[in-house]
PQR file with spaces between the fields and no chain letter, atoms N, CA, C, O and H, PARSE charges and radii, in Angstrom:
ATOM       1  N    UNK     1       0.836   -1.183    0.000 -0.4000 1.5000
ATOM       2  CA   UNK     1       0.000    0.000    0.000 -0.0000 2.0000
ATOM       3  C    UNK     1       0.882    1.248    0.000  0.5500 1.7000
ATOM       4  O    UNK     1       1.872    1.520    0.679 -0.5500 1.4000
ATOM       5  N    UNK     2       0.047    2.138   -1.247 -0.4000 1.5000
ATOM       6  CA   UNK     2       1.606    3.213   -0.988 -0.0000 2.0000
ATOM       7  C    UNK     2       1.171    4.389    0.014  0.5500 1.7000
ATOM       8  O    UNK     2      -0.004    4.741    0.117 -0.5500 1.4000
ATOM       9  H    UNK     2      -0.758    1.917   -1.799  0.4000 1.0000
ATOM      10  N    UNK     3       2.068    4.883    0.637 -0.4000 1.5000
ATOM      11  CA   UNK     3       2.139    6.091    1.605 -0.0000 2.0000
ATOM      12  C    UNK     3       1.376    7.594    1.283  0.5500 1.7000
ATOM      13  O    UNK     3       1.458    8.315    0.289 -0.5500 1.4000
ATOM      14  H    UNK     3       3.023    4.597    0.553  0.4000 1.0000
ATOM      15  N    UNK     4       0.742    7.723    2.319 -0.4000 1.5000
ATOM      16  CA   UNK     4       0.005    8.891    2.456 -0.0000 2.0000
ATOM      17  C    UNK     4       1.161    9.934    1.953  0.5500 1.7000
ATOM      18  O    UNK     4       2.365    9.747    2.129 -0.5500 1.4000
ATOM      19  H    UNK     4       0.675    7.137    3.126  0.4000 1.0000
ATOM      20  N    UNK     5       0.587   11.064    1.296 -0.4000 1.5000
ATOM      21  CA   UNK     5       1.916   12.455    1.695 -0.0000 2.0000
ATOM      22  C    UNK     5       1.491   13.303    2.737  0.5500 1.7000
ATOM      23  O    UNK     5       0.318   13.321    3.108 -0.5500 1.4000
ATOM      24  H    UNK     5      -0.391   11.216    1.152  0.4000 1.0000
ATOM      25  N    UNK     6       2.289   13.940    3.185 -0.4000 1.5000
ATOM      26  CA   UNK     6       2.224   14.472    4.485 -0.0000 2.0000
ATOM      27  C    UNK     6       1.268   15.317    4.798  0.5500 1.7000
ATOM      28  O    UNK     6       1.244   16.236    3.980 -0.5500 1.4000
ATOM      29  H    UNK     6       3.242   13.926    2.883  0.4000 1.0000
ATOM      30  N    UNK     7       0.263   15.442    5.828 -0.4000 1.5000
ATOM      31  CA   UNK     7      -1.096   15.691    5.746 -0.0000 2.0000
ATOM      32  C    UNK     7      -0.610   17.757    6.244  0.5500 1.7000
ATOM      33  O    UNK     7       0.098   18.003    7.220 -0.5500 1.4000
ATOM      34  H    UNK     7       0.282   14.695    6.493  0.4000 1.0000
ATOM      35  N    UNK     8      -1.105   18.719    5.460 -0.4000 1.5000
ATOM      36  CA   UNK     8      -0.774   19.640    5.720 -0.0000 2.0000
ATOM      37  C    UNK     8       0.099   20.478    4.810  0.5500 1.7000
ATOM      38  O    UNK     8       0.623   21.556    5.089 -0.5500 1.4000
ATOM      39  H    UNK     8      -1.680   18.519    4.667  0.4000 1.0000
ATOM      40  N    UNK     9       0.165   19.805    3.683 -0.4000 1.5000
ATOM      41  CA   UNK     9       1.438   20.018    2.642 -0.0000 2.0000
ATOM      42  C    UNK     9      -0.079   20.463    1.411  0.5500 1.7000
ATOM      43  O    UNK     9       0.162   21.490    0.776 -0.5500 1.4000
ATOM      44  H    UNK     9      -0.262   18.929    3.457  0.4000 1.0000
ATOM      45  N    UNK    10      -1.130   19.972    1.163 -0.4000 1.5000
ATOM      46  CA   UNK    10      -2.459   20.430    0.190 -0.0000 2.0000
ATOM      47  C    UNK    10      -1.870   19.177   -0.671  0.5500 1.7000
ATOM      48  O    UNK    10      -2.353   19.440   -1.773 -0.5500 1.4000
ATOM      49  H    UNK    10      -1.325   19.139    1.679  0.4000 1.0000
ATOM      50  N    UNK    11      -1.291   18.245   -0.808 -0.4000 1.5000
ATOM      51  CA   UNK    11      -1.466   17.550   -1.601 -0.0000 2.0000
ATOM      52  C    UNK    11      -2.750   16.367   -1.853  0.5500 1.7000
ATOM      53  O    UNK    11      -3.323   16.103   -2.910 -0.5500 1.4000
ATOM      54  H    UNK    11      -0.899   18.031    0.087  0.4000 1.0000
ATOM      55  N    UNK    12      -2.981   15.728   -0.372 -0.4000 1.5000
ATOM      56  CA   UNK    12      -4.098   15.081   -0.617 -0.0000 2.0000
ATOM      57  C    UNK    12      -5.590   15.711   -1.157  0.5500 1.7000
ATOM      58  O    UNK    12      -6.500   15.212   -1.820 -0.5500 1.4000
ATOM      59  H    UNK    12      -2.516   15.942    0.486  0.4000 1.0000
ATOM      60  N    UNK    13      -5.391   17.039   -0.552 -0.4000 1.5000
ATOM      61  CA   UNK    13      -6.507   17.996   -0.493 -0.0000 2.0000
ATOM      62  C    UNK    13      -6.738   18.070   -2.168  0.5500 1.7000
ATOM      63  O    UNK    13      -7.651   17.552   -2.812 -0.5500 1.4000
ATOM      64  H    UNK    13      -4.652   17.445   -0.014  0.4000 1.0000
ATOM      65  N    UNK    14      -5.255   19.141   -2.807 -0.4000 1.5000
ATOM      66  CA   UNK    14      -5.692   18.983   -4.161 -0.0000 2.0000
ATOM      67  C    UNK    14      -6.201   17.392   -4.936  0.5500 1.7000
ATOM      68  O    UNK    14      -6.952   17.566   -5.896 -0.5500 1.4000
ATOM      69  H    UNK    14      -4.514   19.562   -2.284  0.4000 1.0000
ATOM      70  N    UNK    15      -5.977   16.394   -4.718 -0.4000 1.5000
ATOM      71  CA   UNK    15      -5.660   14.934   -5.096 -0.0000 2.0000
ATOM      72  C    UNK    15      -7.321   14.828   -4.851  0.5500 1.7000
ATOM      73  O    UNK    15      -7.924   14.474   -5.864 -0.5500 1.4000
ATOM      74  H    UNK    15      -5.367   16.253   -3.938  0.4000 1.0000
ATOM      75  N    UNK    16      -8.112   15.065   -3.730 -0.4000 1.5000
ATOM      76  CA   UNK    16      -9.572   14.918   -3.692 -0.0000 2.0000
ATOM      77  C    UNK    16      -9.908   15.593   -4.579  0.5500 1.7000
ATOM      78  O    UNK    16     -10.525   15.198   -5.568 -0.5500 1.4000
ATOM      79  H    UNK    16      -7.623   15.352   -2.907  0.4000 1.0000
ATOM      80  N    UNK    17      -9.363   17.303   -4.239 -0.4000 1.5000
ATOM      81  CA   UNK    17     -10.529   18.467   -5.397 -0.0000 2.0000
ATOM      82  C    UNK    17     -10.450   17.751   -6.577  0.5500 1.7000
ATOM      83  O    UNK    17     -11.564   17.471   -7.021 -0.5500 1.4000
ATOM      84  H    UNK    17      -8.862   17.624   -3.436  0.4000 1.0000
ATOM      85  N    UNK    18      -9.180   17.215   -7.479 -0.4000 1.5000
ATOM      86  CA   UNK    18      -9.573   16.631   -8.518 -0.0000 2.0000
ATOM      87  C    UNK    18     -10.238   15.380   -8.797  0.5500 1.7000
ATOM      88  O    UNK    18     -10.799   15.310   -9.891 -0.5500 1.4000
ATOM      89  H    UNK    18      -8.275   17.442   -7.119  0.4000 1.0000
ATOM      90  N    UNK    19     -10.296   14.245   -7.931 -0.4000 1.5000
ATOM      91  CA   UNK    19     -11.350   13.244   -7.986 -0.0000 2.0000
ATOM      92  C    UNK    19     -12.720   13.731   -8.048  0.5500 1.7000
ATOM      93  O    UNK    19     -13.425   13.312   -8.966 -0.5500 1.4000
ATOM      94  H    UNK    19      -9.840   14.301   -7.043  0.4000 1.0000
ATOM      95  N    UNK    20     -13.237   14.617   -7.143 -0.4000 1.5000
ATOM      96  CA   UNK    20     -14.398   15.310   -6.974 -0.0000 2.0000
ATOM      97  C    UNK    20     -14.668   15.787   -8.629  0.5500 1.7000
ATOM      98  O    UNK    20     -15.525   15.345   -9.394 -0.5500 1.4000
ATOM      99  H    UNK    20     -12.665   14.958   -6.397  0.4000 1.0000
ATOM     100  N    UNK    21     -13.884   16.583   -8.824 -0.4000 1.5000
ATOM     101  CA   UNK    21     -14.094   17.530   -9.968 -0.0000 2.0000
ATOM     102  C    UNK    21     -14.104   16.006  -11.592  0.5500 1.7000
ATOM     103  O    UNK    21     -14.545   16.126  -12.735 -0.5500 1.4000
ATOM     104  H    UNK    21     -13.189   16.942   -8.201  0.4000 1.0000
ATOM     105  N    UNK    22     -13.572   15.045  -11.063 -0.4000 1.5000
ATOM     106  CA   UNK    22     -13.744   14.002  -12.408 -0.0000 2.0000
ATOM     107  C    UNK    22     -15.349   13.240  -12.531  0.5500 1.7000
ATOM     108  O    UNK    22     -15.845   12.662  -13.497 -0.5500 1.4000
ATOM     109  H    UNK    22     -13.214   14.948  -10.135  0.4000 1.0000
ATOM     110  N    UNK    23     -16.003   13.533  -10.948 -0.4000 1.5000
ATOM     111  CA   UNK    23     -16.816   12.749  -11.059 -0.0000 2.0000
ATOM     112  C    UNK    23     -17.808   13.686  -11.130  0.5500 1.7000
ATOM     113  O    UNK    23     -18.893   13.185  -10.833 -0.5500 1.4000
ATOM     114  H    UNK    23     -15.600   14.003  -10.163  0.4000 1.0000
ATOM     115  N    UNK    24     -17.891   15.271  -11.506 -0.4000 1.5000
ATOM     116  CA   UNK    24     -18.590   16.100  -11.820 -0.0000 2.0000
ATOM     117  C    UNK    24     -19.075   17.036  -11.044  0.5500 1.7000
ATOM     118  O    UNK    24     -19.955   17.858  -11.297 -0.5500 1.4000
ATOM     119  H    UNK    24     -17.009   15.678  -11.747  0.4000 1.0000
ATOM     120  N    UNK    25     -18.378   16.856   -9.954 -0.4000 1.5000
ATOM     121  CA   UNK    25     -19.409   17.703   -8.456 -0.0000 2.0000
ATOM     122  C    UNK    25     -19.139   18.852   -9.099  0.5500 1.7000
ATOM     123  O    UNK    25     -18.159   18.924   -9.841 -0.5500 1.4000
ATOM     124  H    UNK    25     -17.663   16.188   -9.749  0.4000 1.0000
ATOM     125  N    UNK    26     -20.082   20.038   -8.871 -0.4000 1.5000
ATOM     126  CA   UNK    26     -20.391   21.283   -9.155 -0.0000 2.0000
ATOM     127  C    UNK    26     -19.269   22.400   -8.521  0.5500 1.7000
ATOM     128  O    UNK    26     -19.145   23.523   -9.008 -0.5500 1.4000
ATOM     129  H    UNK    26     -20.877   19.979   -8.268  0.4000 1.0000
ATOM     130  N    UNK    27     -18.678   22.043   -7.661 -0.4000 1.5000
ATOM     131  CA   UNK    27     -17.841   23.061   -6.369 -0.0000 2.0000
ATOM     132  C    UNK    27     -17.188   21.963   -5.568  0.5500 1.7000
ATOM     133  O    UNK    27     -17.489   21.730   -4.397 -0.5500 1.4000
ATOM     134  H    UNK    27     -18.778   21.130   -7.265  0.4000 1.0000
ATOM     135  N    UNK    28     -16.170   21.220   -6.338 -0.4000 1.5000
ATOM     136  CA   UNK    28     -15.163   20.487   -5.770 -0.0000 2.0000
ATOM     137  C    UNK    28     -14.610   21.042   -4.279  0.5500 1.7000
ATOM     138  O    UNK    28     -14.566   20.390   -3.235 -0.5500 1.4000
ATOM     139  H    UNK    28     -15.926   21.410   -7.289  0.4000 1.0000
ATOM     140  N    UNK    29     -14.310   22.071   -4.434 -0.4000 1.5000
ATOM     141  CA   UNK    29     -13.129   22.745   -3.291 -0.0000 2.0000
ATOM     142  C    UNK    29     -13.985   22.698   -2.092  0.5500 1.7000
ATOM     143  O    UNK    29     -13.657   22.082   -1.078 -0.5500 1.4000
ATOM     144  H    UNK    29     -14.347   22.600   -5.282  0.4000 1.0000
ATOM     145  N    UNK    30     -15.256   23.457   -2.239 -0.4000 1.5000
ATOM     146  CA   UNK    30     -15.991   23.285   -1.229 -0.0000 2.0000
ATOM     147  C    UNK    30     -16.449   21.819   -0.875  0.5500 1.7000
ATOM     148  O    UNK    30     -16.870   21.610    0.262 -0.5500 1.4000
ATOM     149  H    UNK    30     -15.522   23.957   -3.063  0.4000 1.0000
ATOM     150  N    UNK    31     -16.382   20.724   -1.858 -0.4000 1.5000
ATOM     151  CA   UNK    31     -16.890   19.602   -1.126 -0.0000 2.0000
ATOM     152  C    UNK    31     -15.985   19.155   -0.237  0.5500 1.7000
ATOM     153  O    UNK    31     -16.453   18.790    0.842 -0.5500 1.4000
ATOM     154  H    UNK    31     -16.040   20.894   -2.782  0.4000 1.0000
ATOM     155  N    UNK    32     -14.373   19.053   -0.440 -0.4000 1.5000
ATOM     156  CA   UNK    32     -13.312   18.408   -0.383 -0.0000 2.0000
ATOM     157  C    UNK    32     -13.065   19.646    1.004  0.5500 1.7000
ATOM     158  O    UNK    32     -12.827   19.100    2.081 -0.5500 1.4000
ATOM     159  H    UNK    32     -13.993   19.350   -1.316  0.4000 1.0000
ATOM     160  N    UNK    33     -13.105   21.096    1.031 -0.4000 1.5000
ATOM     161  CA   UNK    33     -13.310   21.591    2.249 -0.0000 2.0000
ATOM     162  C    UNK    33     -14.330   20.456    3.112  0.5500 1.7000
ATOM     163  O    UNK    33     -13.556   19.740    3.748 -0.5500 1.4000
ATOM     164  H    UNK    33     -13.298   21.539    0.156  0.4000 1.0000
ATOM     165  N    UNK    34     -15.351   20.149    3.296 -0.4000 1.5000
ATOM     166  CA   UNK    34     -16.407   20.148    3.891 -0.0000 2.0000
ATOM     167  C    UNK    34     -15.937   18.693    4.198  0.5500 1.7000
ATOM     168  O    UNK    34     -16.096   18.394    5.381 -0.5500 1.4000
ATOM     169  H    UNK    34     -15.980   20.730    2.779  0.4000 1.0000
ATOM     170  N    UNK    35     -15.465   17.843    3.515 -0.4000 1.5000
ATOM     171  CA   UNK    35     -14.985   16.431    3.598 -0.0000 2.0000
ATOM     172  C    UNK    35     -13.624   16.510    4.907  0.5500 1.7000
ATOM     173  O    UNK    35     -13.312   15.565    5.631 -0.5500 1.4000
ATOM     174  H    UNK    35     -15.336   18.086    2.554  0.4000 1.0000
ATOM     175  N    UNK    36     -13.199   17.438    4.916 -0.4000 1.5000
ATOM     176  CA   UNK    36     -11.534   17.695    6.094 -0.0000 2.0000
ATOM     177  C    UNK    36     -12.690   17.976    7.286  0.5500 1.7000
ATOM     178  O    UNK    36     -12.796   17.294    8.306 -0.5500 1.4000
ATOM     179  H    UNK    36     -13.452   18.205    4.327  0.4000 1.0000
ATOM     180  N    UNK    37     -13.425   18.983    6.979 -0.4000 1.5000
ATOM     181  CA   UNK    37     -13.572   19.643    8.343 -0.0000 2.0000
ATOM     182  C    UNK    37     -14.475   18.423    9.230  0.5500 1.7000
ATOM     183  O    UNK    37     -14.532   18.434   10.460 -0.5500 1.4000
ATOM     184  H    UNK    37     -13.339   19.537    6.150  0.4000 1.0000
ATOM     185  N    UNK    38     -15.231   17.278    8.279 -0.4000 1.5000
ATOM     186  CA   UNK    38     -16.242   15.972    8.929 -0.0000 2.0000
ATOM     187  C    UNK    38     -15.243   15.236    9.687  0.5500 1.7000
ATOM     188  O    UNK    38     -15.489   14.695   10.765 -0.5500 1.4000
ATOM     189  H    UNK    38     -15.185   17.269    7.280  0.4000 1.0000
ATOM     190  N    UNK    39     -13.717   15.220    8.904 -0.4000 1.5000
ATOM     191  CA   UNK    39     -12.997   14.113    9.409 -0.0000 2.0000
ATOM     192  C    UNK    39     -12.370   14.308   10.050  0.5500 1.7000
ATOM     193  O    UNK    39     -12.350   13.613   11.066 -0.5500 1.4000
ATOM     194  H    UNK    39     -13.517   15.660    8.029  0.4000 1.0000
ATOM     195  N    UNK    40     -11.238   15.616    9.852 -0.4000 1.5000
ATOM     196  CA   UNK    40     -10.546   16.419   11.434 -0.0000 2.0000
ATOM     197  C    UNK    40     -10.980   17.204   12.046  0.5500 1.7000
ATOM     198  O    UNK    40     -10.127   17.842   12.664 -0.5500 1.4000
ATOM     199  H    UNK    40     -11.255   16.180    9.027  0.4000 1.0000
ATOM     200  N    UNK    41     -12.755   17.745   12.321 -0.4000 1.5000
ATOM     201  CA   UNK    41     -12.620   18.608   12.962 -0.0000 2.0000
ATOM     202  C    UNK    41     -12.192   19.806   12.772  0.5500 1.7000
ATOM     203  O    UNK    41     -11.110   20.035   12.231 -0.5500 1.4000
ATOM     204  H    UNK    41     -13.448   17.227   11.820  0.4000 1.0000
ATOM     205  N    UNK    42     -13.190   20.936   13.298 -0.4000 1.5000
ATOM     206  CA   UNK    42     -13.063   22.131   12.835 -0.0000 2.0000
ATOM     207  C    UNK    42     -11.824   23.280   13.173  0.5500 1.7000
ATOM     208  O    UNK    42     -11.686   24.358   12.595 -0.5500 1.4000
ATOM     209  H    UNK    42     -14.069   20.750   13.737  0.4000 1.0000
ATOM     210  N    UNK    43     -11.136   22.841   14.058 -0.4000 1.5000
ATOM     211  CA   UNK    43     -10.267   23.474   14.806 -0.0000 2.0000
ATOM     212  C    UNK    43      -9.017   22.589   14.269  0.5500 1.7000
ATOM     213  O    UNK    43      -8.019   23.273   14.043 -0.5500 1.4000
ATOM     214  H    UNK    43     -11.247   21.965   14.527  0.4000 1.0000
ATOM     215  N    UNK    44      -8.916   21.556   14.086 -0.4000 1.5000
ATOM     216  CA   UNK    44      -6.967   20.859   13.092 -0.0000 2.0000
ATOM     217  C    UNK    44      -7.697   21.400   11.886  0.5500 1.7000
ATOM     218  O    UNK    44      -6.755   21.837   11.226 -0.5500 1.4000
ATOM     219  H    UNK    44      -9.727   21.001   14.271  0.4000 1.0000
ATOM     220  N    UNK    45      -8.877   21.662   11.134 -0.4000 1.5000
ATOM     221  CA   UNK    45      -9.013   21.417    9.489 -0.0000 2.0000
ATOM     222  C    UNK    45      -8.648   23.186    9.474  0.5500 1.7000
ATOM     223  O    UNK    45      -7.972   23.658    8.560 -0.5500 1.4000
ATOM     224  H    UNK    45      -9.643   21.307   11.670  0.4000 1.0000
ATOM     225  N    UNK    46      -9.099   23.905   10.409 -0.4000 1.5000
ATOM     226  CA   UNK    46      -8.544   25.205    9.971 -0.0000 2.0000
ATOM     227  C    UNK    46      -7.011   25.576    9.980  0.5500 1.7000
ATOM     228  O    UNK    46      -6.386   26.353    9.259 -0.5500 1.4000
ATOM     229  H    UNK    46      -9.648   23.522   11.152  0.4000 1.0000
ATOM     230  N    UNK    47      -6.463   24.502   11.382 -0.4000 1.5000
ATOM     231  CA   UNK    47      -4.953   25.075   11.353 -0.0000 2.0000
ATOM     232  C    UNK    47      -4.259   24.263   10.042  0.5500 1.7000
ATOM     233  O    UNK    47      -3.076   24.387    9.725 -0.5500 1.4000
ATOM     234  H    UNK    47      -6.970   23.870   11.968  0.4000 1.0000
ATOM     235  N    UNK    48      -4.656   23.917    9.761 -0.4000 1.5000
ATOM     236  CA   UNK    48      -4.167   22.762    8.166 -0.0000 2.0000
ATOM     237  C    UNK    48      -4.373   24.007    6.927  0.5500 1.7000
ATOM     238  O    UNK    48      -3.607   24.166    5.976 -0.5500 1.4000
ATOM     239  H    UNK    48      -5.617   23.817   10.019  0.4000 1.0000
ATOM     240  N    UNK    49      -5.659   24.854    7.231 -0.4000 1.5000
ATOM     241  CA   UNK    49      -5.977   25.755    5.904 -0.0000 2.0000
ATOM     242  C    UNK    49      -5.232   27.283    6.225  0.5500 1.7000
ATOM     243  O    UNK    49      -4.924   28.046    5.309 -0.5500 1.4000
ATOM     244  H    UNK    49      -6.281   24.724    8.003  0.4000 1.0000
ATOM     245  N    UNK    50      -5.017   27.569    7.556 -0.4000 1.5000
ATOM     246  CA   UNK    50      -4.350   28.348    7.425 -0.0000 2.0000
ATOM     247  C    UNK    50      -2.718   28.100    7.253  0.5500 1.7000
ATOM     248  O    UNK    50      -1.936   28.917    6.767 -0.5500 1.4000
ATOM     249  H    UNK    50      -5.267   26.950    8.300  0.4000 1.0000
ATOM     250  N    UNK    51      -2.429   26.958    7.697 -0.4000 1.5000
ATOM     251  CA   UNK    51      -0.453   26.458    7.084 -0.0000 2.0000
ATOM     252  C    UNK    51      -0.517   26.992    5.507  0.5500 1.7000
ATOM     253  O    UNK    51       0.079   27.934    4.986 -0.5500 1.4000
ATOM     254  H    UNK    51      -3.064   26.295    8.092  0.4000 1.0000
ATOM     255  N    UNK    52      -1.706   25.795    4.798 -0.4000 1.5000
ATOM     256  CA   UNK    52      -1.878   26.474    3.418 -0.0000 2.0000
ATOM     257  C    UNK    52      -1.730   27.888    2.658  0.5500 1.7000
ATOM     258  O    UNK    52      -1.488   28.021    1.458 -0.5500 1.4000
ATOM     259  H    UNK    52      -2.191   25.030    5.221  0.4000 1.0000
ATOM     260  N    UNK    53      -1.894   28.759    3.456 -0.4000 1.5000
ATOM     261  CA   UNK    53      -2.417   30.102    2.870 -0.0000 2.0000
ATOM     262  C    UNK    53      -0.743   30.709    3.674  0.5500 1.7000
ATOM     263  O    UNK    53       0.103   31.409    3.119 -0.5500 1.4000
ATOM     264  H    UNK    53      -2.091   28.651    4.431  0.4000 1.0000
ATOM     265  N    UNK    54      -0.714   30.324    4.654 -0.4000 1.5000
ATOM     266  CA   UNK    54       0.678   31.173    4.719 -0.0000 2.0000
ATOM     267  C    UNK    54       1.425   30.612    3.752  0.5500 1.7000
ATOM     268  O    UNK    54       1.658   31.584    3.034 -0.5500 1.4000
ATOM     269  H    UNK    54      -1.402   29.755    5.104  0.4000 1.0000
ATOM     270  N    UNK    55       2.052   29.514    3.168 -0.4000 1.5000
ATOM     271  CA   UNK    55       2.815   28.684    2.397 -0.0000 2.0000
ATOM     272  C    UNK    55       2.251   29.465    0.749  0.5500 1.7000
ATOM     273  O    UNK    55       2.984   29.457   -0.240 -0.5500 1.4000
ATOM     274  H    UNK    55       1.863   28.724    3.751  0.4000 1.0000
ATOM     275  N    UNK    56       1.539   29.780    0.752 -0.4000 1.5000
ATOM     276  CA   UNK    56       0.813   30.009   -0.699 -0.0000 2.0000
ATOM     277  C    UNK    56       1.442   31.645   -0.572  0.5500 1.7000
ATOM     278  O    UNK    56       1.704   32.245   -1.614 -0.5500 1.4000
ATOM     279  H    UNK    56       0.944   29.786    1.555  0.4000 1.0000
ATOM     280  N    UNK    57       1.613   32.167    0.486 -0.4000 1.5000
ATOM     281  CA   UNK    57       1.688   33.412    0.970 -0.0000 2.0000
ATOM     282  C    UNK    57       2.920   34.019    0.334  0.5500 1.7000
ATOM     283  O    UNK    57       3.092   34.990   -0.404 -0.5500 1.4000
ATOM     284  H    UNK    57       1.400   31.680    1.333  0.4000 1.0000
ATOM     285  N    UNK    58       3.919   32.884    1.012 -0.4000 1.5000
ATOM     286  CA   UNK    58       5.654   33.173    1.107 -0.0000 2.0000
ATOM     287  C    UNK    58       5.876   32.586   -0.641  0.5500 1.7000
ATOM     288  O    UNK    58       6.780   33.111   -1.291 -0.5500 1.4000
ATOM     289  H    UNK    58       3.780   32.095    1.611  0.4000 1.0000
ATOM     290  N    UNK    59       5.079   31.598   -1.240 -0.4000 1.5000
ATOM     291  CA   UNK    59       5.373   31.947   -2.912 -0.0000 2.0000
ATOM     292  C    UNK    59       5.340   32.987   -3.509  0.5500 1.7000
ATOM     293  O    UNK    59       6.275   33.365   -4.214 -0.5500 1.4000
ATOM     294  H    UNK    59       4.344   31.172   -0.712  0.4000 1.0000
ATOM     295  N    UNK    60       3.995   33.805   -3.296 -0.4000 1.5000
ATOM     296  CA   UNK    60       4.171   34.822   -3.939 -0.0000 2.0000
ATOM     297  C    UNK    60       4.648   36.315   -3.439  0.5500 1.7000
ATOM     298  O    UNK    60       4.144   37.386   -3.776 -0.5500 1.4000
ATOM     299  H    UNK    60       3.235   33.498   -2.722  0.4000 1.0000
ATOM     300  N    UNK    61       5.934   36.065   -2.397 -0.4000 1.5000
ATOM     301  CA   UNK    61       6.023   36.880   -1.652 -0.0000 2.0000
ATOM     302  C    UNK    61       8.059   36.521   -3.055  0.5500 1.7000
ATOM     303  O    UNK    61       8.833   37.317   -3.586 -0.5500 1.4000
ATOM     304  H    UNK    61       6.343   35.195   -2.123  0.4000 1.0000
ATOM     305  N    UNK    62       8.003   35.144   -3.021 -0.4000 1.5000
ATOM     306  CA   UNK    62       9.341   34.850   -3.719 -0.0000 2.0000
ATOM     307  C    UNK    62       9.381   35.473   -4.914  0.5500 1.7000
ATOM     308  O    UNK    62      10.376   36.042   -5.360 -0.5500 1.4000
ATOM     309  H    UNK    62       7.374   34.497   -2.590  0.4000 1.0000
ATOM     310  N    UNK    63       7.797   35.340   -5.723 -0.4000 1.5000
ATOM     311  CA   UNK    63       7.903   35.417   -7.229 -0.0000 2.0000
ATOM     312  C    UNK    63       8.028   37.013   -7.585  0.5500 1.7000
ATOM     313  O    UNK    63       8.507   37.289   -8.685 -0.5500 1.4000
ATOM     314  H    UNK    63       6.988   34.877   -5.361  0.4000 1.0000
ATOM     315  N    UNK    64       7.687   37.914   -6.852 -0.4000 1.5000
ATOM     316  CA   UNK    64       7.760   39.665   -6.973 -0.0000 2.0000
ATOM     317  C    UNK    64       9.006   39.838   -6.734  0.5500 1.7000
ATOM     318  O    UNK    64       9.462   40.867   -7.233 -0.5500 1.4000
ATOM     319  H    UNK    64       7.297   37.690   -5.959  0.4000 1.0000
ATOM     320  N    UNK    65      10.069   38.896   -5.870 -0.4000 1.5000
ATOM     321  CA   UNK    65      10.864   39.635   -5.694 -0.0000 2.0000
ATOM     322  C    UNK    65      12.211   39.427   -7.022  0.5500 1.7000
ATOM     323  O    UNK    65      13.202   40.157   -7.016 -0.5500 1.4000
ATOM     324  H    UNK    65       9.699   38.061   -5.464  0.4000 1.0000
């Protein structure tokens, strides 16, 4: 069985939005949101979305400069 990637990194996250999005759901992101917050809980699924957004942060903090 192969290995999870490291939970907190958006890879599984993106890896759902696109399963979601193959099998037609209307608003992937929001399902695949709504799917974290059932399974960890609202308080780890936010500190997981805010790691995300700082990390997304410091890219485009690299690419201006």
């Amino acid at each position: 069985m192969a290995r999870k990637p490291k939970l907190g990194t958006g890879v599984r996250f993106r890896r759902l939005v696109n399963k979601l999005r193959r099998r037609g759901v209307k608003n992937p992101k929001a399902l695949a949101a709504w799917i974290g917050r059932k399974k960890y809980g609202k308080k780890r699924f936010a500190k997981l979305s805010a790691k995300g957004r700082k990390r997304k942060a410091r890219k485009r903090r690299k690419k201006r400069k």
